[in-house]
C-alpha positions as CSV (number, residue, x, y, z in Angstrom):
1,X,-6.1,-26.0,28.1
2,X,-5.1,-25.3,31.7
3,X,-3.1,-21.5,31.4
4,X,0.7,-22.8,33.1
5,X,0.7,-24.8,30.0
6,X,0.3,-22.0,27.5
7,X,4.2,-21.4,28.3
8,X,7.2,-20.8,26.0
9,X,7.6,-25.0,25.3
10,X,3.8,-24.1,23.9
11,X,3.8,-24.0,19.9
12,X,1.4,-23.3,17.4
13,X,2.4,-24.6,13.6
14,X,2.2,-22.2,10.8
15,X,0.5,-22.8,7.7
16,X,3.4,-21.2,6.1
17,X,3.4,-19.6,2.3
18,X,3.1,-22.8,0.9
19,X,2.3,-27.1,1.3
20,X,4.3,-27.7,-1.8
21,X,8.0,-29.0,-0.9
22,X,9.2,-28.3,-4.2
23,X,8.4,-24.4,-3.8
24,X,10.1,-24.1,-0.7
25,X,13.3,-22.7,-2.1
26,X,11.8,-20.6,-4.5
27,X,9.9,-18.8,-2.2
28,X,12.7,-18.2,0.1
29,X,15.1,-16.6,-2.5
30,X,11.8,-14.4,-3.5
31,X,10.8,-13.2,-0.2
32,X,14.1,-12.7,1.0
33,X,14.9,-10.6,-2.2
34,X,11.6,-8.9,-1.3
35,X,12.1,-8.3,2.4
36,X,15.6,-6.8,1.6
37,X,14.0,-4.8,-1.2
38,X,11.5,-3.0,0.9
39,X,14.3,-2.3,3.7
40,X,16.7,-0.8,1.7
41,X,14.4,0.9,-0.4
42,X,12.5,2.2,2.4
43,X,15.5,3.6,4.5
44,X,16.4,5.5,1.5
45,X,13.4,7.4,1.3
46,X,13.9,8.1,5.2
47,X,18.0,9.1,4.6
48,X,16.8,11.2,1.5
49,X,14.2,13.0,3.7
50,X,16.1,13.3,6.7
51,X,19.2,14.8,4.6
52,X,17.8,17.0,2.3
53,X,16.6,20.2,3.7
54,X,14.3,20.5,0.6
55,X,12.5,17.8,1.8
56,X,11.6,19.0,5.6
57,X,8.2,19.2,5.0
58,X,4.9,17.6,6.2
59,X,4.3,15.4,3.6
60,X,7.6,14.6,3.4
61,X,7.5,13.9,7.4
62,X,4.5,11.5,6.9
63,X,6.5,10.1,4.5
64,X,9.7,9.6,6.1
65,X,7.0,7.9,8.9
66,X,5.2,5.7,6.7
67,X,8.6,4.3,5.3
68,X,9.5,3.4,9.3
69,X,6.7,2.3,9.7
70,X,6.9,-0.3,6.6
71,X,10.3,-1.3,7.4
72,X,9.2,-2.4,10.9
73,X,6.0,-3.9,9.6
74,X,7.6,-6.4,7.1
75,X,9.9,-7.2,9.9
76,X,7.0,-8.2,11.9
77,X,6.3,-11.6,9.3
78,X,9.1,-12.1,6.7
79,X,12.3,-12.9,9.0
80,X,9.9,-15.4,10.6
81,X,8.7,-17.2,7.8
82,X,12.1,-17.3,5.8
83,X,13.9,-18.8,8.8
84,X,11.0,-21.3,9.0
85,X,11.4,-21.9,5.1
86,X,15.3,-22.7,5.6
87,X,14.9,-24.6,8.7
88,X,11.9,-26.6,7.3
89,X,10.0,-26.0,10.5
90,X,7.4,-24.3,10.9
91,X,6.8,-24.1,14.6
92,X,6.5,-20.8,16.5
93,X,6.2,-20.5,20.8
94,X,3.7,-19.0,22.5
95,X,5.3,-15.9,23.9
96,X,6.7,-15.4,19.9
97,X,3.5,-15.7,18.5
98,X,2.0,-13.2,20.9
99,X,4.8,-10.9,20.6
100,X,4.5,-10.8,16.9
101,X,0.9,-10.1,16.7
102,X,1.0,-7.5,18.7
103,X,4.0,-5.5,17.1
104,X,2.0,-7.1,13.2
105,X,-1.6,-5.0,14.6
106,X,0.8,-2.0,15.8
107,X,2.6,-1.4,12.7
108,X,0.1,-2.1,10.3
109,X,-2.4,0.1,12.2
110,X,0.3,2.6,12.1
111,X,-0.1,2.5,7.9
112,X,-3.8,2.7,8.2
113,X,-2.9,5.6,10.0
114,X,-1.0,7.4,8.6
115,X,-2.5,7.4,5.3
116,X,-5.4,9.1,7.0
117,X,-3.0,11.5,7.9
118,X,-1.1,12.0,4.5
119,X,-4.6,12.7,3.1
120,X,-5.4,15.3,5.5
121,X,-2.3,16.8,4.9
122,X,-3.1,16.6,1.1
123,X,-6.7,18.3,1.9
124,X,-5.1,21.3,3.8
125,X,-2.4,22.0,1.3
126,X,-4.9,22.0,-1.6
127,X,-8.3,23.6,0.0
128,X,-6.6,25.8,2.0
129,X,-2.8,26.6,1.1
130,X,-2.9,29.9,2.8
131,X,-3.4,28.8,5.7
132,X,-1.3,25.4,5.3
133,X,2.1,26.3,6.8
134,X,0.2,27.7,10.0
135,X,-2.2,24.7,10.3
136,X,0.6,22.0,9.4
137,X,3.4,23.6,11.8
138,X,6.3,21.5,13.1
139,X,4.1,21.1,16.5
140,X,1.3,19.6,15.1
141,X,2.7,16.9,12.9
142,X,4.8,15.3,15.9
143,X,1.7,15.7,17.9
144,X,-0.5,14.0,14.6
145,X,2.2,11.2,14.4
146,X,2.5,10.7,18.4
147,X,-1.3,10.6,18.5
148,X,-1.1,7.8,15.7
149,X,1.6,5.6,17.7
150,X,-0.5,5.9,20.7
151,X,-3.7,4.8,19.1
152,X,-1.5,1.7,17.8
153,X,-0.2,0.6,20.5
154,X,-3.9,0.8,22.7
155,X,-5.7,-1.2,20.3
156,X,-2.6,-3.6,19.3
157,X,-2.8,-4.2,23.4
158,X,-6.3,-4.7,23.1
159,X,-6.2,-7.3,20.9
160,X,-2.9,-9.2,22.2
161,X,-4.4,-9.2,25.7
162,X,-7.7,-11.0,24.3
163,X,-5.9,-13.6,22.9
164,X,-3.6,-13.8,26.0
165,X,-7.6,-14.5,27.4
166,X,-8.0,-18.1,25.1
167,X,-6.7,-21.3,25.2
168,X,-5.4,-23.4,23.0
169,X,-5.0,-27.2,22.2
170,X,-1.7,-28.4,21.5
171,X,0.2,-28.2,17.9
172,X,-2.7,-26.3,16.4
173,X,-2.4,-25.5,12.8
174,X,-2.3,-21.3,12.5
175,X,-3.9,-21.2,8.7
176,X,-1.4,-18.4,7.8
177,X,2.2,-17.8,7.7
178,X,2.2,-15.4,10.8
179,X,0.2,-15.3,13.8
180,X,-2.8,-12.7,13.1
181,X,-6.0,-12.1,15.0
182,X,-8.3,-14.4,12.5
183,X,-6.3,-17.1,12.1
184,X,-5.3,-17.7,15.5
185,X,-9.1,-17.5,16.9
186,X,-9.8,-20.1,14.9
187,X,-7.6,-22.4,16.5
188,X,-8.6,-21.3,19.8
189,X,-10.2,-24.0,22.2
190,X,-11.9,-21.8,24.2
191,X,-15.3,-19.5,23.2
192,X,-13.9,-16.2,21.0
193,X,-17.2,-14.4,20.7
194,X,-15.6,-11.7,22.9
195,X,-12.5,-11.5,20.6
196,X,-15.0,-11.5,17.5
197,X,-16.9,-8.2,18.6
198,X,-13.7,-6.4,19.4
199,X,-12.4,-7.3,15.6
200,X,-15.9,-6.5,14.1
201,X,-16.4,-3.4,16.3
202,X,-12.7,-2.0,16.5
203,X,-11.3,-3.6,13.9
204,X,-13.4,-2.7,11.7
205,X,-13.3,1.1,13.1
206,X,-9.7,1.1,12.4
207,X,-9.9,0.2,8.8
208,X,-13.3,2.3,7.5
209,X,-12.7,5.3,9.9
210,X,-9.0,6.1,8.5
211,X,-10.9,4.8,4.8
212,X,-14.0,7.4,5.3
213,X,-11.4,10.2,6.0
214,X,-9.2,9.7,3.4
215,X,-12.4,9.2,1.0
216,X,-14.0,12.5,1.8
217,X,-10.4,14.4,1.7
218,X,-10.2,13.6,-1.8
219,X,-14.0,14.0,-2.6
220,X,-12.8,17.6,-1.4
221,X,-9.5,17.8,-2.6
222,X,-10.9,17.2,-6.5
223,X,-13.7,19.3,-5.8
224,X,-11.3,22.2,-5.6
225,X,-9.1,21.4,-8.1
226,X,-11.6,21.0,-10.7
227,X,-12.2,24.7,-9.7
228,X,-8.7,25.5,-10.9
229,X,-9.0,27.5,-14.0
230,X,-5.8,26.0,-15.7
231,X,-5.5,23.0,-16.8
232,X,-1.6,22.9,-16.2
233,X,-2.4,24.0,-12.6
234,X,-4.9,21.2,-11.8
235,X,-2.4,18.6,-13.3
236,X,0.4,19.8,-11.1
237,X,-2.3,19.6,-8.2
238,X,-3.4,15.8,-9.2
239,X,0.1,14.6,-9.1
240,X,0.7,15.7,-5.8
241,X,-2.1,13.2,-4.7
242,X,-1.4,10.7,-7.4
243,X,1.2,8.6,-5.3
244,X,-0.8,8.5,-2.1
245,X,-3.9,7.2,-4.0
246,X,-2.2,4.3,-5.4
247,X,-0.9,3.5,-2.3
248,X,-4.0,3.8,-0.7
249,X,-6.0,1.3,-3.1
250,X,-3.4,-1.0,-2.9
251,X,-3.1,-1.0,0.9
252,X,-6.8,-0.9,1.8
253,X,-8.2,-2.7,-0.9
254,X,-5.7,-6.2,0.6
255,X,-6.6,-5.4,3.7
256,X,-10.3,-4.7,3.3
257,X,-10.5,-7.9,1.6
258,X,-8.6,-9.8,4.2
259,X,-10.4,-9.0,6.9
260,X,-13.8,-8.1,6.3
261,X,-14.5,-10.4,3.7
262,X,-15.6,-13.9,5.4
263,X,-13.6,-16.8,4.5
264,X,-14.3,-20.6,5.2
265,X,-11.7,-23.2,6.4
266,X,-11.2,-25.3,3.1
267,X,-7.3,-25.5,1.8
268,X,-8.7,-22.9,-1.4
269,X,-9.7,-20.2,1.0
270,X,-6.8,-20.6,2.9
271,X,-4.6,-20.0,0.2
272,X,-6.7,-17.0,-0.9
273,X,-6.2,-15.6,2.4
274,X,-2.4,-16.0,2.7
275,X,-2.2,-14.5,-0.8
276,X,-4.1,-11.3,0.1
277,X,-2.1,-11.3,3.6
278,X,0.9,-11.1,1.5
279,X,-0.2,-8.3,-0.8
280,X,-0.4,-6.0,2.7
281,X,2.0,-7.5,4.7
282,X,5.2,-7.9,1.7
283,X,3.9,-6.5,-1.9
284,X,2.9,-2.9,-0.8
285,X,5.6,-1.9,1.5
286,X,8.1,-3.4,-1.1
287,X,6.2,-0.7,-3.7
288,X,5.7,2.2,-1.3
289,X,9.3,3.6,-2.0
290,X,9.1,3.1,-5.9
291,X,5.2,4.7,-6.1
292,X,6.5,7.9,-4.1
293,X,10.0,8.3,-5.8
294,X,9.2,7.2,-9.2
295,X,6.3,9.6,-9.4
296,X,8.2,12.7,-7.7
297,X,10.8,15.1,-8.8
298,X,11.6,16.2,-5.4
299,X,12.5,12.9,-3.8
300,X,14.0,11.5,-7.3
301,X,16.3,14.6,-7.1
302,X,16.6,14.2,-3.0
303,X,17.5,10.3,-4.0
304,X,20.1,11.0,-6.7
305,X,21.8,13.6,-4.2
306,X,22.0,11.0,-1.3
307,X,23.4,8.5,-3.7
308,X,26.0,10.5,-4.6
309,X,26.9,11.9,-1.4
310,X,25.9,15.1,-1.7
311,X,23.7,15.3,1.3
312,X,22.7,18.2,4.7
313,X,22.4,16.3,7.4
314,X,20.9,20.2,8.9
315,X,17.1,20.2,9.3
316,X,15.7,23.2,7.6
């Protein structure tokens, strides 16, 4: 297809969350309850952190970054897919499904991210707590979170402009409910062995790097707390950890699954691969806020004290 073609009258046709007619409305009352869920839920945790000078910490920083970083990543996909489910179209342009895959691959990089980063700031505050407060200063967790947008947005780029690279035959079928890197190679008319390398090669750098670090922080991290002579002392040390971990098999095992796994073209697989897509992309930021508050005092009591008003808006 000639490239002045591939302009915003261009669309591609979603698979959506579902062929079934009859589940149509179902599914929009549960992903928009889901969707408004992880918002709210998640922009508590940031007006708890951000208020409560308690709370000004770096793990609670990270935190307060992870929840941005969900809200804008389930806005990426739902708002889409619910206004397709209620105007029973599934079409998306050109220049929308480009935008939205590369602020999708931006924001969910951002989690992969960040996670890394929460489990090095777990690793420093347990191996070496002496030295925590000078090794996690203000200056270097803005500079830690900076360095994780830019990284982001220079391989979300990456990948967008690739795909900008392709064409594509008219009224494709995208076998997902958003437009991601997998999917929309697939429908691609033109040869994507370039595009494949860069997923295998970066992609897959992205996921397993952050994955590797976070692994052998915690190989570490348990190391030293099975040194701890008291047993009350290496509880109080797991639980610090506990909430990140579950977040952190949750998030990586979806995604690991998504997109290192191969998948063939048959209606099954496709189904299989929306459903993982919207374990990472819905389920886990919609869980994120009640993993992390549920499990700690601090942000339980930060929570209760927003709630009720009783608030600093001051940081500490």
């Amino acid at each position: 297809m000639a490239r002045d073609n591939q302009t915003g009258i261009f669309e591609f046709l979603l698979w959506g969350l579902s062929e079934r007619a009859e589940q149509q409305r179902i599914l929009f009352l549960l992903f928009l309850w889901m969707y408004v869920v992880t918002v709210v839920g998640n922009l508590l945790i940031v007006l708890a952190i951000g208020t409560d000078t308690r709370l000004h910490t770096p793990m609670y920083f990270f935190l307060a970054s992870l929840s941005c970083a969900d809200i804008l990543f389930t806005s990426t996909t739902v708002p889409k897919a619910l206004v397709n489910i209620q105007t029973q179209s599934n079409s998306i342009s050109y220049a929308g499904c480009l935008t939205q895959l590369y602020f999708f691959l931006t924001f969910g990089d951002m989690d992969i991210f960040l996670l890394a980063t929460m489990a090095y700031d777990r690793y420093v505050a347990i191996c070496h707590p002496l030295h925590y407060t000078m090794i996690m200063s203000r200056q270097r967790c803005t500079l830690l979170v900076t360095a994780c947008w830019t990284l982001t947005n220079l391989v979300a780029m990456t990948h967008t402009f690739l795909i900008f690279r392709l064409s594509f035959c008219s009224k494709k079928i995208i076998p997902d409910f958003f437009c991601d890197l997998g999917p929309l190679m697939k429908v691609s008319c033109s040869d994507t062995q370039v595009n494949e390398l860069v997923l295998l090669f970066l992609g897959g750098a992205v996921i397993l790097i952050p994955f590797m670090l976070i692994l052998v922080s915690y190989i570490r991290i348990v190391s030293a707390i099975l040194k701890v002579p008291s047993a009350q002392g290496r509880l109080k040390a797991f639980s610090t950890c506990g909430s990140h971990l579950a977040v952190v098999a949750l998030f990586f095992g979806t995604v690991i699954r998504a997109y290192l796994c191969p998948s063939s073209s048959s209606s099954n697989s496709v189904e299989e691969d929306t459903a993982a897509a919207v374990m990472y992309t819905v389920v886990t930021p919609l869980l994120n806020p009640f993993i992390y508050s549920l499990r700690n005092k601090d942000m339980k009591g930060a929570l209760g004290r927003l709630l009720r008003g009783k608030v600093s808006f001051l940081w500490g």
